[in-house]
N, CA, C and O atoms as a GROMACS GRO file, in nm:
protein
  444
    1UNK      N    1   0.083  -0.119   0.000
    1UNK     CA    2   0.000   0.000   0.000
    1UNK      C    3   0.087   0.124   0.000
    1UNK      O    4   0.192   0.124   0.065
    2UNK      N    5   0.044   0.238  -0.077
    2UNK     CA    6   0.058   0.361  -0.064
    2UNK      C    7   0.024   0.445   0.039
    2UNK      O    8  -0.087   0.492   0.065
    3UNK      N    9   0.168   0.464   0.116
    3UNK     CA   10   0.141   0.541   0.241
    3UNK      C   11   0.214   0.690   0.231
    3UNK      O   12   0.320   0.721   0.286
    4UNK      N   13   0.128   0.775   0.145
    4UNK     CA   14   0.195   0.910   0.155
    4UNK      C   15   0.236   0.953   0.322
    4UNK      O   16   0.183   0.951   0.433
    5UNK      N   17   0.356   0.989   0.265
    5UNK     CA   18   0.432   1.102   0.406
    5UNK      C   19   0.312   1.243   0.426
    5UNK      O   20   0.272   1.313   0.333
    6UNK      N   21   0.273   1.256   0.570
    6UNK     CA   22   0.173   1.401   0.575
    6UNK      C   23   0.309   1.513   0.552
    6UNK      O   24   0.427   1.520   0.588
    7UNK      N   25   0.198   1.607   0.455
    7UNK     CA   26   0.264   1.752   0.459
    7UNK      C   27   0.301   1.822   0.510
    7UNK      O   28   0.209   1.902   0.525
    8UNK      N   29   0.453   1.885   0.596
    8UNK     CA   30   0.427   1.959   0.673
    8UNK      C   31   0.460   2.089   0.631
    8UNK      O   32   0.538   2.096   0.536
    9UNK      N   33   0.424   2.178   0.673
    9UNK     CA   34   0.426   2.305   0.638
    9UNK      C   35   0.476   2.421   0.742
    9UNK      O   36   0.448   2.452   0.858
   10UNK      N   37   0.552   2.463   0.654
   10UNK     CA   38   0.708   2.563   0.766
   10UNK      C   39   0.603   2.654   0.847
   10UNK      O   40   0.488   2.614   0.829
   11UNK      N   41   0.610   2.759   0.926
   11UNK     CA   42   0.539   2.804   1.029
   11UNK      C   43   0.534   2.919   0.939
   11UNK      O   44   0.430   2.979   0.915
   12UNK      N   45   0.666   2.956   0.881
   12UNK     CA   46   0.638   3.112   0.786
   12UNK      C   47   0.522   3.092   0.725
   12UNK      O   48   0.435   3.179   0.731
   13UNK      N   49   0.500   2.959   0.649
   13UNK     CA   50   0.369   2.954   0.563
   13UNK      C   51   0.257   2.957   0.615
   13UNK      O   52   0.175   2.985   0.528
   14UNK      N   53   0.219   2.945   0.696
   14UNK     CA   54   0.113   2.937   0.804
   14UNK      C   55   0.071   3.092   0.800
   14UNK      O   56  -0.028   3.151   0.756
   15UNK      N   57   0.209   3.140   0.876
   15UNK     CA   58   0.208   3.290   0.911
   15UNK      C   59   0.180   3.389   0.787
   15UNK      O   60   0.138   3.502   0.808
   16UNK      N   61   0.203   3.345   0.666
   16UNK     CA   62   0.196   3.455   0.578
   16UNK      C   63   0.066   3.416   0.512
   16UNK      O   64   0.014   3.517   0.464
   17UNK      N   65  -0.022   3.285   0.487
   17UNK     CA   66  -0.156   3.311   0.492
   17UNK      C   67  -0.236   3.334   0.536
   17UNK      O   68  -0.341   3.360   0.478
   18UNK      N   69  -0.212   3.334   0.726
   18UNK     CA   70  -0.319   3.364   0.829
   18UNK      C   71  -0.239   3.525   0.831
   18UNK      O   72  -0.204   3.554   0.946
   19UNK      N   73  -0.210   3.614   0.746
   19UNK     CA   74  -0.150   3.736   0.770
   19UNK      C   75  -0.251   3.762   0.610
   19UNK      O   76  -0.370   3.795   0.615
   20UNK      N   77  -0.215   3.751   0.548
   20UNK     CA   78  -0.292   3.753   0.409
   20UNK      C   79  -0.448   3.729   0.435
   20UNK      O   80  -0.500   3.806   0.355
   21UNK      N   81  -0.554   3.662   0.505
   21UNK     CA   82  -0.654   3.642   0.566
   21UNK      C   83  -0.690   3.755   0.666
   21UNK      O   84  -0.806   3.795   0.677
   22UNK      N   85  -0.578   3.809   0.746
   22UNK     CA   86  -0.613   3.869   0.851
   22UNK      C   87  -0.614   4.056   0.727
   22UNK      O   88  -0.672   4.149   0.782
   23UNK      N   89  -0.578   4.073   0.642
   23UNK     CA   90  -0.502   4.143   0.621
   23UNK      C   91  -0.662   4.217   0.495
   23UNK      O   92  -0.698   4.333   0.472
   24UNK      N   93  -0.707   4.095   0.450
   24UNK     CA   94  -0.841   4.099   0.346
   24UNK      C   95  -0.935   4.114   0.403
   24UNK      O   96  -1.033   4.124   0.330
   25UNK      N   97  -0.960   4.122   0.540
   25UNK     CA   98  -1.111   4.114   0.595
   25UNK      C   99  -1.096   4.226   0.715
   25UNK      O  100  -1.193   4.258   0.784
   26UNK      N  101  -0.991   4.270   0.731
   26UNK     CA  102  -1.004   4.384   0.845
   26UNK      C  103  -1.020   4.527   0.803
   26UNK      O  104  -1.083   4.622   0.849
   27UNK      N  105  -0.935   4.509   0.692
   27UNK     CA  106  -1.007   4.696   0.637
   27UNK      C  107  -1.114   4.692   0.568
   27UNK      O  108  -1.178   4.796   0.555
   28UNK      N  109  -1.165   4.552   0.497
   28UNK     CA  110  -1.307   4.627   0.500
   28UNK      C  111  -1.411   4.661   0.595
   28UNK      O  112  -1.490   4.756   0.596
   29UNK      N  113  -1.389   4.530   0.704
   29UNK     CA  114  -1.484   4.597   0.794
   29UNK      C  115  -1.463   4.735   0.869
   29UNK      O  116  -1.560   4.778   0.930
   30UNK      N  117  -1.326   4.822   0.870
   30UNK     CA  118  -1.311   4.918   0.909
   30UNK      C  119  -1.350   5.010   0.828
   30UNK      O  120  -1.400   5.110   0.878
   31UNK      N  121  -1.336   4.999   0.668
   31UNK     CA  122  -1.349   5.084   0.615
   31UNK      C  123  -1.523   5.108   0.540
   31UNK      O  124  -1.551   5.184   0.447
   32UNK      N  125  -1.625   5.007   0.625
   32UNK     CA  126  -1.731   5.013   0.626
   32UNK      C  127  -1.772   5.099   0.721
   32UNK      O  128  -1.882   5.154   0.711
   33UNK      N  129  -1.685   5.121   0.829
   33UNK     CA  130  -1.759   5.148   0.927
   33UNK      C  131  -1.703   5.289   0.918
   33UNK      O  132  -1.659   5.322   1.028
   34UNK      N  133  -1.691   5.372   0.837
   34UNK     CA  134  -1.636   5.472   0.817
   34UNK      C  135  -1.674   5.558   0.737
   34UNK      O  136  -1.649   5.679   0.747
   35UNK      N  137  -1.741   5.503   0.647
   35UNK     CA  138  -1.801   5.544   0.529
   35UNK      C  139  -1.927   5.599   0.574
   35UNK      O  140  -1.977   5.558   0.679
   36UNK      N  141  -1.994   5.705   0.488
   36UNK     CA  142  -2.162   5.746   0.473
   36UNK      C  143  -2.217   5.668   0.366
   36UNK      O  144  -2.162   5.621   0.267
   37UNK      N  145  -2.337   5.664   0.406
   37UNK     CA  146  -2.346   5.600   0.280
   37UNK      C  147  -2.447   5.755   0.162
   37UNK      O  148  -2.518   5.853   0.182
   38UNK      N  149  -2.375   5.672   0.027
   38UNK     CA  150  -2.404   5.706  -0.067
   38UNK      C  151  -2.486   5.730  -0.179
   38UNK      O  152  -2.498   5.634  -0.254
   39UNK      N  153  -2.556   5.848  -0.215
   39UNK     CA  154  -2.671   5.858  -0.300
   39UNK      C  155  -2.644   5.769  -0.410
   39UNK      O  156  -2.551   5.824  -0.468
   40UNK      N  157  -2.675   5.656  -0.475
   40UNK     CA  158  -2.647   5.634  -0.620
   40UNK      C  159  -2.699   5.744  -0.702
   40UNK      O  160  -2.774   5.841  -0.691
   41UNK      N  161  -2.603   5.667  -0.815
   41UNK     CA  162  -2.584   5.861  -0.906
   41UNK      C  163  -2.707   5.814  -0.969
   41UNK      O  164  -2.748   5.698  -0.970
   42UNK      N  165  -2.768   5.930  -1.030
   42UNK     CA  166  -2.892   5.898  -1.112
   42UNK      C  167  -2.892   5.908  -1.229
   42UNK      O  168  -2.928   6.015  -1.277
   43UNK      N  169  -2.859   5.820  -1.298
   43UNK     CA  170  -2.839   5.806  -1.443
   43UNK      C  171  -3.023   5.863  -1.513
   43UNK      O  172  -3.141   5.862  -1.481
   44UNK      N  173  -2.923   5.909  -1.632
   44UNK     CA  174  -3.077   5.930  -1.728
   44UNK      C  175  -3.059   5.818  -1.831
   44UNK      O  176  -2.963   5.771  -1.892
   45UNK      N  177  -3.236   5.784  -1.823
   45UNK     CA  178  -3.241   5.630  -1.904
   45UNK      C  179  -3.287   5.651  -2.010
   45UNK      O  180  -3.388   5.720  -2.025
   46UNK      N  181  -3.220   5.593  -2.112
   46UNK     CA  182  -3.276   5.617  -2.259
   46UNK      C  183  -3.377   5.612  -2.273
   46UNK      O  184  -3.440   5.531  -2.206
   47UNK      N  185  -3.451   5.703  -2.375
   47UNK     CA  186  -3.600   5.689  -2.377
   47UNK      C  187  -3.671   5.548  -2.452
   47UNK      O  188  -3.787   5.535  -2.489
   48UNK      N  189  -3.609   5.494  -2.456
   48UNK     CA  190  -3.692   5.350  -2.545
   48UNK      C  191  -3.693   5.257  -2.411
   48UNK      O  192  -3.779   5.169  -2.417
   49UNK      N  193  -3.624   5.257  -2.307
   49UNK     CA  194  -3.624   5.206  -2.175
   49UNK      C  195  -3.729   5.257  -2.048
   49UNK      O  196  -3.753   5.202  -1.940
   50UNK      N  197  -3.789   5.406  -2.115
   50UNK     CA  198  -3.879   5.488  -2.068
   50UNK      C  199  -3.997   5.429  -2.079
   50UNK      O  200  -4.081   5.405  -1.992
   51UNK      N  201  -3.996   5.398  -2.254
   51UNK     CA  202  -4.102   5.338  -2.313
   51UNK      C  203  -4.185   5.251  -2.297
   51UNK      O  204  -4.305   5.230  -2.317
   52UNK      N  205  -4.047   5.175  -2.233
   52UNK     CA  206  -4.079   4.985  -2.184
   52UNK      C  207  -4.123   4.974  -2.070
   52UNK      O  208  -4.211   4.888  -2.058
   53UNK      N  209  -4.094   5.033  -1.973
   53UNK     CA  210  -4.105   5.097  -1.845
   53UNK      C  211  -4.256   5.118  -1.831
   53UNK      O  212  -4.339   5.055  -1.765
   54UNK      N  213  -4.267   5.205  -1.896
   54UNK     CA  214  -4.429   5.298  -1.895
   54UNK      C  215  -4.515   5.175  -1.921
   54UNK      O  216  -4.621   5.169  -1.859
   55UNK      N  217  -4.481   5.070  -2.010
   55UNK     CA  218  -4.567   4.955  -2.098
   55UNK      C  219  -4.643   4.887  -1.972
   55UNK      O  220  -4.759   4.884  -1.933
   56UNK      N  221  -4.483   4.816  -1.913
   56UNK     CA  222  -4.541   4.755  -1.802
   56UNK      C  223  -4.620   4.803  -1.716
   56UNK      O  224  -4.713   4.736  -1.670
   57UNK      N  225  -4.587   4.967  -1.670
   57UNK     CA  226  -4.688   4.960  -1.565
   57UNK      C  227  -4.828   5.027  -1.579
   57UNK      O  228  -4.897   5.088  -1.497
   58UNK      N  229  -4.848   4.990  -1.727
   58UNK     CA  230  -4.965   5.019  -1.817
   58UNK      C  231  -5.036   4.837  -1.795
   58UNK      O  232  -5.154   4.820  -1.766
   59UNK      N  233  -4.949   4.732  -1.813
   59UNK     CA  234  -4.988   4.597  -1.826
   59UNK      C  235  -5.024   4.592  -1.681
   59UNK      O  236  -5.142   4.568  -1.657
   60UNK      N  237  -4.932   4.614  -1.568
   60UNK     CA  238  -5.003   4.589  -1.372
   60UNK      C  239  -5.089   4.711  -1.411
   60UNK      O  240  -5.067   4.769  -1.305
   61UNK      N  241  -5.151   4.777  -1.462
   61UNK     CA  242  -5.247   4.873  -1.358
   61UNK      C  243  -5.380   4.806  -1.455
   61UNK      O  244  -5.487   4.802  -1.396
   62UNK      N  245  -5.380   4.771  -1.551
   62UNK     CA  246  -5.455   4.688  -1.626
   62UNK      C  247  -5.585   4.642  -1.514
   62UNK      O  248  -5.567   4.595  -1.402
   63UNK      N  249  -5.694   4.664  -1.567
   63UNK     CA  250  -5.820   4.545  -1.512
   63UNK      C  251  -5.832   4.422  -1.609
   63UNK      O  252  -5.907   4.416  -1.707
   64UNK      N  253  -5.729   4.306  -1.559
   64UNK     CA  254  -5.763   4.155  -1.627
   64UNK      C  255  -5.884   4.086  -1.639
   64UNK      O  256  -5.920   4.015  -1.733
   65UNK      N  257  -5.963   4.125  -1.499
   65UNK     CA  258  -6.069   4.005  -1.512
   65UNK      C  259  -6.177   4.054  -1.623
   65UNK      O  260  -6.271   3.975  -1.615
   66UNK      N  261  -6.202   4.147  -1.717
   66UNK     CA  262  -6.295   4.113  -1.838
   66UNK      C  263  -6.167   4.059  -1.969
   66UNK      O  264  -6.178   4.077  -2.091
   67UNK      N  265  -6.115   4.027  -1.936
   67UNK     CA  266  -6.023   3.972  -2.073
   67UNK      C  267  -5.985   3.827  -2.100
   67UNK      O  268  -5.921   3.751  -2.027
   68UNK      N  269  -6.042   3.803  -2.228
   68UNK     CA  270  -6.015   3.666  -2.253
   68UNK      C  271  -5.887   3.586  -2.228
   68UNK      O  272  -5.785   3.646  -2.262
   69UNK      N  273  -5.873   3.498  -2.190
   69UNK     CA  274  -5.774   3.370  -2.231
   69UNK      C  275  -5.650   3.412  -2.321
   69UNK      O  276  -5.530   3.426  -2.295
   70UNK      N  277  -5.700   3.422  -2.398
   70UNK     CA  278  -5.589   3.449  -2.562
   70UNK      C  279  -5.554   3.593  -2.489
   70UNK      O  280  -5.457   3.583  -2.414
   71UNK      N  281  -5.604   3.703  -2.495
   71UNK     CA  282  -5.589   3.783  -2.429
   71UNK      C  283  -5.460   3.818  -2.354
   71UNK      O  284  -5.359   3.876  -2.394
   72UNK      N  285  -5.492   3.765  -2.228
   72UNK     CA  286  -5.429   3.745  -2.114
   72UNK      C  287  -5.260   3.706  -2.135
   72UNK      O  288  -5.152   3.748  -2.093
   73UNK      N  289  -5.311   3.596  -2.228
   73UNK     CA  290  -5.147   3.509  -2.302
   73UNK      C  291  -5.077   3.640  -2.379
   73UNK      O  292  -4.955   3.658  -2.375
   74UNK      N  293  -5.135   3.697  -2.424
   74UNK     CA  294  -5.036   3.767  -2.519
   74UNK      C  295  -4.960   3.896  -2.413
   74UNK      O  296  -4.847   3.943  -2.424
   75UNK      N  297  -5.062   3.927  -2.315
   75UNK     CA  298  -4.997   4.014  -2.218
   75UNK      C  299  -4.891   4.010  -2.173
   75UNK      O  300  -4.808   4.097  -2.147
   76UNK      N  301  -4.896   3.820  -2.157
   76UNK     CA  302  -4.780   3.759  -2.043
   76UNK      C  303  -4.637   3.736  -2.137
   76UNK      O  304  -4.518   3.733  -2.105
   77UNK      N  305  -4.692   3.726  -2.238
   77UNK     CA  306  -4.567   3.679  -2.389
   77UNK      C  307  -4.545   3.826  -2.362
   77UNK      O  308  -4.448   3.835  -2.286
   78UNK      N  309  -4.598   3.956  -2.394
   78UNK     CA  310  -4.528   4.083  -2.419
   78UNK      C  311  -4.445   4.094  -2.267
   78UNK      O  312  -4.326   4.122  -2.258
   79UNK      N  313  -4.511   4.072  -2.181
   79UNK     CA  314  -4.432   4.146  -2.038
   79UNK      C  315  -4.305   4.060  -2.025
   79UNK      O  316  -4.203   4.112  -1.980
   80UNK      N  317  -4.306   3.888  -2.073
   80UNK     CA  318  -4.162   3.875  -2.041
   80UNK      C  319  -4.084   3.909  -2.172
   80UNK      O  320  -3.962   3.902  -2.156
   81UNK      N  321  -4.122   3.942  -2.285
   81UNK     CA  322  -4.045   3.990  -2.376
   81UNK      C  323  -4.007   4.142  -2.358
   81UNK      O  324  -3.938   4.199  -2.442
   82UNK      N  325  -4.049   4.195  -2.261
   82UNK     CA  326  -4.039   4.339  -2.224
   82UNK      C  327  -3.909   4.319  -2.124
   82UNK      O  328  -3.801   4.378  -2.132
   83UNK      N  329  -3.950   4.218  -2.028
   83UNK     CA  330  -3.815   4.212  -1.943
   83UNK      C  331  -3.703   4.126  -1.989
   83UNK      O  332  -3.646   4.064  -1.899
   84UNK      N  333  -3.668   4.112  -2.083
   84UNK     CA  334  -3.600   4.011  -2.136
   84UNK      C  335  -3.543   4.123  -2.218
   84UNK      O  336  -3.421   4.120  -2.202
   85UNK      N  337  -3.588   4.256  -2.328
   85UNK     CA  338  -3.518   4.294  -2.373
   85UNK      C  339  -3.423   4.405  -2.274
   85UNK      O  340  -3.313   4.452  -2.302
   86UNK      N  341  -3.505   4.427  -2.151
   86UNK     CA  342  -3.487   4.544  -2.046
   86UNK      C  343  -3.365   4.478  -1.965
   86UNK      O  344  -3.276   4.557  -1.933
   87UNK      N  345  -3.346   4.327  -1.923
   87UNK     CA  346  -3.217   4.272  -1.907
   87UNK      C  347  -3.085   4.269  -2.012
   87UNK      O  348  -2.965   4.252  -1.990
   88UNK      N  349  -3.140   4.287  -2.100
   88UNK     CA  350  -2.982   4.250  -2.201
   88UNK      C  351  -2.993   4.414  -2.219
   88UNK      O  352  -2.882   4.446  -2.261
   89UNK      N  353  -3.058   4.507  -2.209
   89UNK     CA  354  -2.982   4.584  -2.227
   89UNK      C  355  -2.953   4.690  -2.095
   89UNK      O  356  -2.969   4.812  -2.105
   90UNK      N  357  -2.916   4.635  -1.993
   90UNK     CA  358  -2.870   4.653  -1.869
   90UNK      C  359  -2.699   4.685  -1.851
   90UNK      O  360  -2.614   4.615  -1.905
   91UNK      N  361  -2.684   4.746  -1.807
   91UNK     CA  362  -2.537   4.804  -1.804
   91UNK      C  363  -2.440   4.683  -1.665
   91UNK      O  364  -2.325   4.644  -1.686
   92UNK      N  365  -2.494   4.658  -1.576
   92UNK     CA  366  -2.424   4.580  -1.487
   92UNK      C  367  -2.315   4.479  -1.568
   92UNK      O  368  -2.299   4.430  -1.679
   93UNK      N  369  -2.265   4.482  -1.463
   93UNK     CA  370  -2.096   4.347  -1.490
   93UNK      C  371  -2.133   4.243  -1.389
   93UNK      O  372  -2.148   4.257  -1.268
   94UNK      N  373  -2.145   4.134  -1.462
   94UNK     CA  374  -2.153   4.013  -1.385
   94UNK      C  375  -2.050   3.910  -1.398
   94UNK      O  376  -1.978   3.879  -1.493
   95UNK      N  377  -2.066   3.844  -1.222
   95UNK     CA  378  -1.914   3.772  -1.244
   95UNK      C  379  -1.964   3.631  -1.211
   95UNK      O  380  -2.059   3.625  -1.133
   96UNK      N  381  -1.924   3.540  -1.251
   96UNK     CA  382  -1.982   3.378  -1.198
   96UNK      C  383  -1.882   3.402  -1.108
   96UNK      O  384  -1.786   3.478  -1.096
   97UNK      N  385  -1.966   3.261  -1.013
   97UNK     CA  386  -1.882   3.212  -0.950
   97UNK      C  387  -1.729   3.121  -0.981
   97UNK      O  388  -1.654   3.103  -0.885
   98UNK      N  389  -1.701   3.080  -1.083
   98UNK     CA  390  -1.592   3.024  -1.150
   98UNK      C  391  -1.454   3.145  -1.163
   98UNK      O  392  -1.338   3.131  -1.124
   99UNK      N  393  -1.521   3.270  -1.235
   99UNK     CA  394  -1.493   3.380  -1.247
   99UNK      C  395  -1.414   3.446  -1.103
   99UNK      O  396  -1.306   3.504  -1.091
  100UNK      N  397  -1.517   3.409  -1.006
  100UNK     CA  398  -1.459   3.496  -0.867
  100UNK      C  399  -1.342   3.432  -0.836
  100UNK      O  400  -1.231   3.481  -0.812
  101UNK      N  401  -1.390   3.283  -0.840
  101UNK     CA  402  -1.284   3.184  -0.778
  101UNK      C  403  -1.144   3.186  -0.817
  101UNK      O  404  -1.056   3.146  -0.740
  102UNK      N  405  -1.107   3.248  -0.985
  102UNK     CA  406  -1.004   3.262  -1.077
  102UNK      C  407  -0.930   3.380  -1.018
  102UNK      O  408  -0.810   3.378  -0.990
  103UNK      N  409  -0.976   3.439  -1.008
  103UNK     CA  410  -0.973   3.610  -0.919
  103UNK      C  411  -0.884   3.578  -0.818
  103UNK      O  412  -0.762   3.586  -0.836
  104UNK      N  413  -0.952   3.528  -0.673
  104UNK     CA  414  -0.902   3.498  -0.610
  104UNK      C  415  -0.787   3.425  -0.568
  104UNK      O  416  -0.714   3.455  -0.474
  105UNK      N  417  -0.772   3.281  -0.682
  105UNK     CA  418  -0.640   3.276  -0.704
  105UNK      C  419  -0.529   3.276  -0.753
  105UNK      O  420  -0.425   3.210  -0.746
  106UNK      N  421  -0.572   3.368  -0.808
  106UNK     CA  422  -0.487   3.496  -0.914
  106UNK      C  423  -0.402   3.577  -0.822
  106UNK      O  424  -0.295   3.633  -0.843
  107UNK      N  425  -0.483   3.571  -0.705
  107UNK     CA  426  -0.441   3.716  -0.675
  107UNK      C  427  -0.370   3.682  -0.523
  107UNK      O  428  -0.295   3.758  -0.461
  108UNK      N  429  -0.429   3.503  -0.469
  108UNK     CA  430  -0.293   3.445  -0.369
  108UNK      C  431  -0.170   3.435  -0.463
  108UNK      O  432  -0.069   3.499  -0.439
  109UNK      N  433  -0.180   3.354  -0.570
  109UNK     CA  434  -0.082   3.352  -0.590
  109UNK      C  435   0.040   3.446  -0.658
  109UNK      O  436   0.153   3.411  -0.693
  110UNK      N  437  -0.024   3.574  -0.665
  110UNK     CA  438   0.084   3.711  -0.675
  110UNK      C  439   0.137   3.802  -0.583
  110UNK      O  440   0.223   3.891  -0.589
  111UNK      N  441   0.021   3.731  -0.450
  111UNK     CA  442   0.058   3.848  -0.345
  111UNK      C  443   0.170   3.726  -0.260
  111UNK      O  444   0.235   3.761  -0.161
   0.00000   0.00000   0.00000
């Protein structure tokens, strides 16, 4: 049988990731607690996003119950095709989780 030898690991190494750990999580919480918080800026939204906007809350203020079946369906087809074009054209940066994880050790292994 295969009996690997356990790893041991020098004390510097210990010390310079529980220093690297200690080192990522203390100024933010300080530097949370320091801060005001902040108006988000108020962007002006293109008017075709105005448009879409206004649609929907033309579709919720709607009285459904005299409307047919077929009706109803085409409401529900426009409102998620309303939010579907109102997501892709959204300005946010999104990161997977795969993405974060790359990040992170990217960035042990440079510091």
């Amino acid at each position: 049988m295969f009996n690997p030898k356990p790893i041991k690991m020098k004390k510097s190494t210990i010390y310079a990731m529980l220093l690297m750990v200690l080192l990522t999580c203390f100024p933010a919480t300080i530097s949370a607690a320091e801060t005001t918080p902040i108006e988000p800026a108020t962007k002006e939204m293109p008017a075709e996003v105005k448009v879409m906007l206004n649609r929907l809350e033309e579709i919720k203020d709607m009285d459904k119950s005299n409307l047919s079946r077929s009706e109803k369906k085409e409401l529900r087809k426009e409102v998620k095709a309303i939010k579907a074009e109102l997501k892709s054209t959204g300005n946010g940066v999104y990161l997977s989780v795969g993405a974060i994880i790359i990040i992170i050790l990217l960035l042990i292994l440079i510091l």
